[in-house]
N, C-alpha and C positions, 0 to 999 in steps of 0.2 A: 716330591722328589727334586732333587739340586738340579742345574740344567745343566752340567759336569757331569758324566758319570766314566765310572771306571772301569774296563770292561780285563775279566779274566778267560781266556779263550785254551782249549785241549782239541779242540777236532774242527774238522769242515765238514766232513766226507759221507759224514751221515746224513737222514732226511730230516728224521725227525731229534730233536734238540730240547733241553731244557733252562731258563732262564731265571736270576735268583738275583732276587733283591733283596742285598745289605746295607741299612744307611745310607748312602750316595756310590756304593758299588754296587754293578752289575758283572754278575759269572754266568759265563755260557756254557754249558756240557751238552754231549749231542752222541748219540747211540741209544742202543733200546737200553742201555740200564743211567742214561741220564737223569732218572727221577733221583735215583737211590744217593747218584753222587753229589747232586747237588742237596740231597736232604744231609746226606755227611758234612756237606758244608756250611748247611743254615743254621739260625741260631732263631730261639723263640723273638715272635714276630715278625719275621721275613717272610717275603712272598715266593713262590715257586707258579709260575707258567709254562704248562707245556705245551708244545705245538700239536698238530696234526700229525697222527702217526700211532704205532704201536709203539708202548712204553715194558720192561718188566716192572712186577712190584717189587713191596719194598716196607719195610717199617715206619712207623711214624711216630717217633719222641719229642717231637719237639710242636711249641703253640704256630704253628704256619698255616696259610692261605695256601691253597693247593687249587691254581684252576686251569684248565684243559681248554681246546678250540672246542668243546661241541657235545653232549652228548648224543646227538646225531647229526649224520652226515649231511651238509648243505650241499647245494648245488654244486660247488666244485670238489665234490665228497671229504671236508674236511673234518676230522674226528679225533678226537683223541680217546684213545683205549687204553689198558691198561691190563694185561695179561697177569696169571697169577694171583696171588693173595697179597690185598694189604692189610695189615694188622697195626693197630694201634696201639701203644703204650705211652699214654699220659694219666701226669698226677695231677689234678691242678689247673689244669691248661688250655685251651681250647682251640678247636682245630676246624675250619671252615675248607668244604672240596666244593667244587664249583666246574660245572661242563666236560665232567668226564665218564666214559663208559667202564666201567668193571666188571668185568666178565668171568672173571670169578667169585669173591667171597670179600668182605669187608669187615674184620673181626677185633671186639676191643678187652684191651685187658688196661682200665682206667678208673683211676680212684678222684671222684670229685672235679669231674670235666665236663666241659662244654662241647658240642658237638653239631655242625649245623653243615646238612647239606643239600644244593641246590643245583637242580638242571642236571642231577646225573644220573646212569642207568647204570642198576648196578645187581647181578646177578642172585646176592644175598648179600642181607645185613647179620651179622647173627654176633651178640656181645657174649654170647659166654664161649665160645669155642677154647678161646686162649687163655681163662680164669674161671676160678669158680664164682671169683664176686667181680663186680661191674657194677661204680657209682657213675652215671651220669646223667648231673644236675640236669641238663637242660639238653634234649635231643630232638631239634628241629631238623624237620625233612620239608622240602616248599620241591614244586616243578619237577618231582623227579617220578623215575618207572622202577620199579622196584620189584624182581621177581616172587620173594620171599625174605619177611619178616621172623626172626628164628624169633624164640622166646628167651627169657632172660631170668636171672636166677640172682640175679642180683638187684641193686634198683636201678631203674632206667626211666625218665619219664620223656617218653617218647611224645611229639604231638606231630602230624603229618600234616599237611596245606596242598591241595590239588595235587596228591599223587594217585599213580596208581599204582596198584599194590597186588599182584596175581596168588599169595597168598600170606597169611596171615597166623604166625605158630605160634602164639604169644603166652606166657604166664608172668604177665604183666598188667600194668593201670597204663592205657594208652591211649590218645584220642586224639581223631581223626574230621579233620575237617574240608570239605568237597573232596572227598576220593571217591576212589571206584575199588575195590573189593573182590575179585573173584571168590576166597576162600577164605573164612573165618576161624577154621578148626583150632582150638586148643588140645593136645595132646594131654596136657597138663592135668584134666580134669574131667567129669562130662560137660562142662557149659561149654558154650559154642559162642562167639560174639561177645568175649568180654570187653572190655572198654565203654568210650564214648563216642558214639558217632553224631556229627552234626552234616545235612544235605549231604548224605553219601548216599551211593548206590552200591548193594551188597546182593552179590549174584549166587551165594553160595547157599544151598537149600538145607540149614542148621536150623536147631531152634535158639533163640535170644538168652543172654543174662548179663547184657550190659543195658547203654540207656543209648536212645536212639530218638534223635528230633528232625523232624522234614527230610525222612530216610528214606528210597526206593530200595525196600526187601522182596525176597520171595516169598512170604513166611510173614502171618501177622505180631506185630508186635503187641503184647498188654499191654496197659495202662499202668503199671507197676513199673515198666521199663521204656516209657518213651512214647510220643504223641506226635498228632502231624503228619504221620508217617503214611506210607506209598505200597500198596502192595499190587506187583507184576510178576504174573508167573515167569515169562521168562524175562529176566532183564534185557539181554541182548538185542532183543525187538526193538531197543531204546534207541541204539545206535544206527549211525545212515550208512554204514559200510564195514559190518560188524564181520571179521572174517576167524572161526573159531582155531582154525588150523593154521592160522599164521604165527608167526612166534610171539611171543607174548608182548616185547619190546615196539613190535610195529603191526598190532592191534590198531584200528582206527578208532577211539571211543566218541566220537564227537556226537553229539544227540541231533535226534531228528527234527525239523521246524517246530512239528508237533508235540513232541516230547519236551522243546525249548519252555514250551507255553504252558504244559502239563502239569507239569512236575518242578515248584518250585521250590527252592530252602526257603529258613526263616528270617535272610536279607532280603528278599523279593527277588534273588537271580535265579539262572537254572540248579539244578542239583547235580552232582558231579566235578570233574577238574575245572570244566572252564567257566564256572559260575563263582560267584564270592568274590573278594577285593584280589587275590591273588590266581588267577584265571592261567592256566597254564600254557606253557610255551616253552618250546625245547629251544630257544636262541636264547644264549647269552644278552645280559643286562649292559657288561658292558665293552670297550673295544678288547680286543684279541691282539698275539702279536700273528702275523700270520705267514712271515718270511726272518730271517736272520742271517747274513754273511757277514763274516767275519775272514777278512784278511788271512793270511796264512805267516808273516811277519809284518813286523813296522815296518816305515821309511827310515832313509836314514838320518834322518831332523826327527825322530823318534814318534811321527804319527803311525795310528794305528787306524785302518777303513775298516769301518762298521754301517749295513745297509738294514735299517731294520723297515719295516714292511708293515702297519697298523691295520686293521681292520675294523669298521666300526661295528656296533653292534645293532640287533636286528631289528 
């Protein structure tokens, strides 16, 4: 970025704000419906940063970086949420979300796009809601919590990295590498556990018909579908502060010393989110903005004061 930049400013008075990078301008919007206006204002490849705060949703047509303070709250409860539904409509394009909470539904109607998202929690994923078909090429999920995976009627080729996943409604080719699993069910058919699973932990008591390697299941797996594998009646016993009645989102999953040493994938780490080269962590990768003031006019030698606030990351 230029070390100029040009800053377009509409409010003070709200908390939370949204910030949008164009070639060497910067536009500030700021109220809960700041995502949407500055998504009217971006153009494919521009970045969107929101702060701390509630946001509403909002459509999403265009190739943007979408990232948030947080999908959970840090010590000085900093978060960014996101109220409502977002829905995406790209052709072509590809859209990266990055540190935010969704608390609703995250739905696509997309022909031949890219899709990649990290560090966020997000109430459901589900791509057919808004279309009957949905291409997309490439749908990378890394560090996120993810209540429910809808199934897809289109193609989707989904691959997940240290998530967790509370259920799982697929009629799709999806795979899944160190997550956790609560529930497998396909609706779609009777097989239970379709996909690929590599060092996951699958706590839901189905029987198999994908393929599964250095897996803690409840439930033995054949030889026909997967080797390696881990069988524990109850998963849960795995975890060192496994609380079944808490909400899904702030479940503690982290394995017990013993279970660290027990139960390993097929890189020699533990099995589950925080084993593998991408080991989970709800802190952003990288600095945050985490204050913005913005003047209410120029001077009159036409400066304009702007205080922004950095934060680094965890």
């Amino acid at each position: 970025m230029a070390a100029a930049l040009f800053f377009t400013m509409q409010a003070t008075a709200q908390t939370q704000f949204a910030t949008l990078v164009h070639n060497d301008t910067l536009s500030s919007f700021t109220g809960v419906d700041a995502l949407s206006e500055a998504m009217a204002a971006a153009a494919d490849g521009d970045v969107i940063t929101l702060s701390s705060g509630t946001f509403n949703g909002c459509t999403i047509s265009k190739a943007i970086t979408l990232r948030g303070a947080g999908m959970e709250a840090d010590e000085q409860g900093r978060q960014t949420r996101i109220s409502g539904q977002i829905s995406v409509n790209l052709t072509s394009k590809d859209l990266s979300l990055e540190g935010l909470f969704i608390s609703n539904a995250i739905s696509f109607a997309t022909d031949n796009a890219n899709v990649f998202l990290n560090k966020c929690t997000i109430n459901k994923v589900n791509p057919e809601s808004i279309s009957s078909y949905t291409k997309i090429r490439n749908f990378i999920v890394t560090n996120c919590k993810i209540s429910n995976v809808e199934k897809s009627i289109g193609s989707v080729d989904l691959k997940a990295y240290n998530s967790y996943i509370a259920k799982v409604n697929q009629r799709g080719y999806y795979c899944f590498y160190n997550c956790i699993i609560d529930d497998g069910y396909s609706s779609a058919s009777a097989n239970y556990y379709p996909g690929i699973y590599y060092n996951c932990i699958l706590s839901g008591n189905h029987s198999f018909s994908g393929t599964a390697d250095h897996c803690v299941t409840t439930f033995a797996v054949d030889a026909d579908h997967g080797s390696n594998n881990y069988v524990v009646e109850d998963v849960t016993t795995l975890f060192s502060n496994y609380d079944a009645e808490a909400t899904w989102y702030t479940r503690d999953l982290t394995l017990t010393d013993e279970a660290k040493t027990k139960y390993i994938g097929s890189d020699g780490t533990e099995v589950g989110i925080y084993g593998g080269s991408l080991p989970f962590s709800p802190w952003l990768d990288r600095p945050f903005i985490k204050r913005l003031t913005v003047a209410p006019k120029s001077t009159r030698d036409g400066k304009l004061s702007v205080d922004i606030e950095v934060g680094d990351a965890e």
